[in-house]
N, C-alpha and C positions, 0 to 999 in steps of 0.2 A: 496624517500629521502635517499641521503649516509649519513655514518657519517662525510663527511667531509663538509656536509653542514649544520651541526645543528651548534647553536652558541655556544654550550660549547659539543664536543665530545669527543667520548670516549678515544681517546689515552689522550688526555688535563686530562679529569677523572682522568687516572689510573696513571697518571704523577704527581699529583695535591699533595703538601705539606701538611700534614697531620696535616691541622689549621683550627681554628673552631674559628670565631669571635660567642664569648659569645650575642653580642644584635642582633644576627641574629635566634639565637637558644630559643630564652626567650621563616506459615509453608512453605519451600520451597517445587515449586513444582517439585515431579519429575519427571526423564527423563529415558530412555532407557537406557544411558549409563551405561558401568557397573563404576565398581570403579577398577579403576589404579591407584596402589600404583608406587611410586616414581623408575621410572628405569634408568640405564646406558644406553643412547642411543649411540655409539662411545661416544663420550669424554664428551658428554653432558647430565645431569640431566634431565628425563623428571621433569615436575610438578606433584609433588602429587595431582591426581584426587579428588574430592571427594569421599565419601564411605557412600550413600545412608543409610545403615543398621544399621552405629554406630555414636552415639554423637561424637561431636569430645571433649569433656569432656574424653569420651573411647581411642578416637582414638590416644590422645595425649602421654598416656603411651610408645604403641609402637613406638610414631615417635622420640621421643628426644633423641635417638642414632641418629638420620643424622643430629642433629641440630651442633652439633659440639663444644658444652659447655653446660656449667650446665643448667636447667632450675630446678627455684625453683617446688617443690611441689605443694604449693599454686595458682601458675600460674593457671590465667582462661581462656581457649580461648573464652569463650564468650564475653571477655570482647571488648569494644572499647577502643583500646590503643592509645592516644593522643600526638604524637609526637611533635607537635605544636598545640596550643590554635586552630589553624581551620584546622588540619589535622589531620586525624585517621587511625587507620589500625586495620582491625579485620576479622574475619572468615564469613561462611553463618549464624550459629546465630546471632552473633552480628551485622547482616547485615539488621536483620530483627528489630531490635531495633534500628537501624541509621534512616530505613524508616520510620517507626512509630514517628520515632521526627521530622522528616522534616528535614533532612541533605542532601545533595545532594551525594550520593551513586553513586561508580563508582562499576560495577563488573567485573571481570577482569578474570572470570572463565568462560571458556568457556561451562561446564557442567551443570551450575548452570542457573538456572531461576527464577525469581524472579521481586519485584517490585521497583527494584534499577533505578536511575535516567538516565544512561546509562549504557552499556554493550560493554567492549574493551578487548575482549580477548587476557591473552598475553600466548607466547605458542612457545619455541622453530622452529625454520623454521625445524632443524633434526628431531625433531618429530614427525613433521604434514609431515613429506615428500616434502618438500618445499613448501607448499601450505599457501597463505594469506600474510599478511605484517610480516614484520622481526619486531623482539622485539626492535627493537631500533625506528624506525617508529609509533610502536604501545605506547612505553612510550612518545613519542615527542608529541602524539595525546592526553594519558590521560593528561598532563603535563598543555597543554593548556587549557585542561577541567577544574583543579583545579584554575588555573588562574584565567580561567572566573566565576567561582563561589565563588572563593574569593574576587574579584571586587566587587561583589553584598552582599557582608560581610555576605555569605551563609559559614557554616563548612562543609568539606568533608571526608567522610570517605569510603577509597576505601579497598573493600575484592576479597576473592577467597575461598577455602574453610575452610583453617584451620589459614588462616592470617599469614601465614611462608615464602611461597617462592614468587609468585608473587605480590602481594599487595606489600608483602615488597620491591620490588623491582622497582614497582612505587613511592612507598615513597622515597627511595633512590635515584630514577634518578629527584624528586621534587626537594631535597635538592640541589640534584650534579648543576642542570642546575640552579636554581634557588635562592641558598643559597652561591653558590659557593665551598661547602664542595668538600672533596676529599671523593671517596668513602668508604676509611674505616672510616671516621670518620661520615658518613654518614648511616653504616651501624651500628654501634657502638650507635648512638642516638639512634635509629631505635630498636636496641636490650636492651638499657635501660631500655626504657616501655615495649617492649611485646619481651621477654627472650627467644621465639620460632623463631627469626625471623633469617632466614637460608640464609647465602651467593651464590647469583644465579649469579653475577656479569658476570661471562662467558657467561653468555643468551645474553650479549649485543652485542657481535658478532655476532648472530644468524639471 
């Protein structure tokens, strides 16, 4: 898939009038991997890996320097943060309490293993070395997945590890494709409920 074949792309996105209709808006187990903290790959952000060793209750400390605005204190990443009535976004803990309720669980980390409903890793193409689907292919695939599980009046709640860059950025491309938001105001709901949630928007070139 290009983007010029999806029915709402990305130049339309990043073009898009910065309007928001109101009634539109109403243990894991592990892995070898080590933990990759968040690098400059050329111009591109990797994803914050997980980090096996520390709660992300810990881990949250050092990250909210790259978030790029305040996050209260209080903020919990365990939480599941509810963007919409049947949409969530949350980390690997929270991930584990979406299962336990019976949500329909998207994980979107490709580090992570667990007993989520599917698994669509999204993951810069600069970073993996060109290898696998581009992040805009891989959002277009989760997109459809919440579709079809909100047909079936299932809630979804899609994570990655610490609920900031990726998740958030399927939440985002739910809204952009399917709400018709623009993406800042897209990412802006998105940061409302869960205050960690980091702009990866350039991943969609990717």
């Amino acid at each position: 898939m290009t983007i010029n074949e999806t029915d709402w792309n990305v130049d339309e996105a990043l073009d898009a009038p910065d309007y928001v209709d109101q009634e539109d808006v109403d243990e894991i187990n592990l892995i070898d991997d080590p933990a990759v903290p968040s690098v400059e790959v050329g111009d591109t952000e990797a994803p914050t890996r997980h980090d096996f060793s520390h709660d992300s209750r810990d881990r949250i400390k050092s990250l909210k320097g790259m978030v790029g605005h305040p996050v209260p204190d209080d903020f919990d990443p365990h939480d599941i943060s509810w963007v919409l009535p049947d949409l969530g976004v949350t980390g690997a803990e929270g991930a584990e309490e979406a299962i336990e309720s019976g949500h329909v669980v998207i994980n979107v980390a490709r580090e992570l293993y667990n007993g989520a409903t599917c698994k669509m890793p999204i993951e810069p193409r600069s970073w993996t070395y060109g290898e696998g689907s581009d992040v805009l292919t891989t959002l277009e695939a989760i997109v459809d997945m919440m579709e079809m599980a909100m047909v079936a009046n299932q809630k979804v709640v899609v994570h990655c590890s610490m609920g900031m860059e990726r998740s958030v950025l399927a939440t985002v491309w739910y809204l952009v494709r399917n709400k018709r938001m623009s993406l800042d105001n897209a990412y802006s709901l998105v940061r409302s409920v869960r205050p960690i949630a980091t702009d990866r928007r350039k991943w969609l070139l990717e």
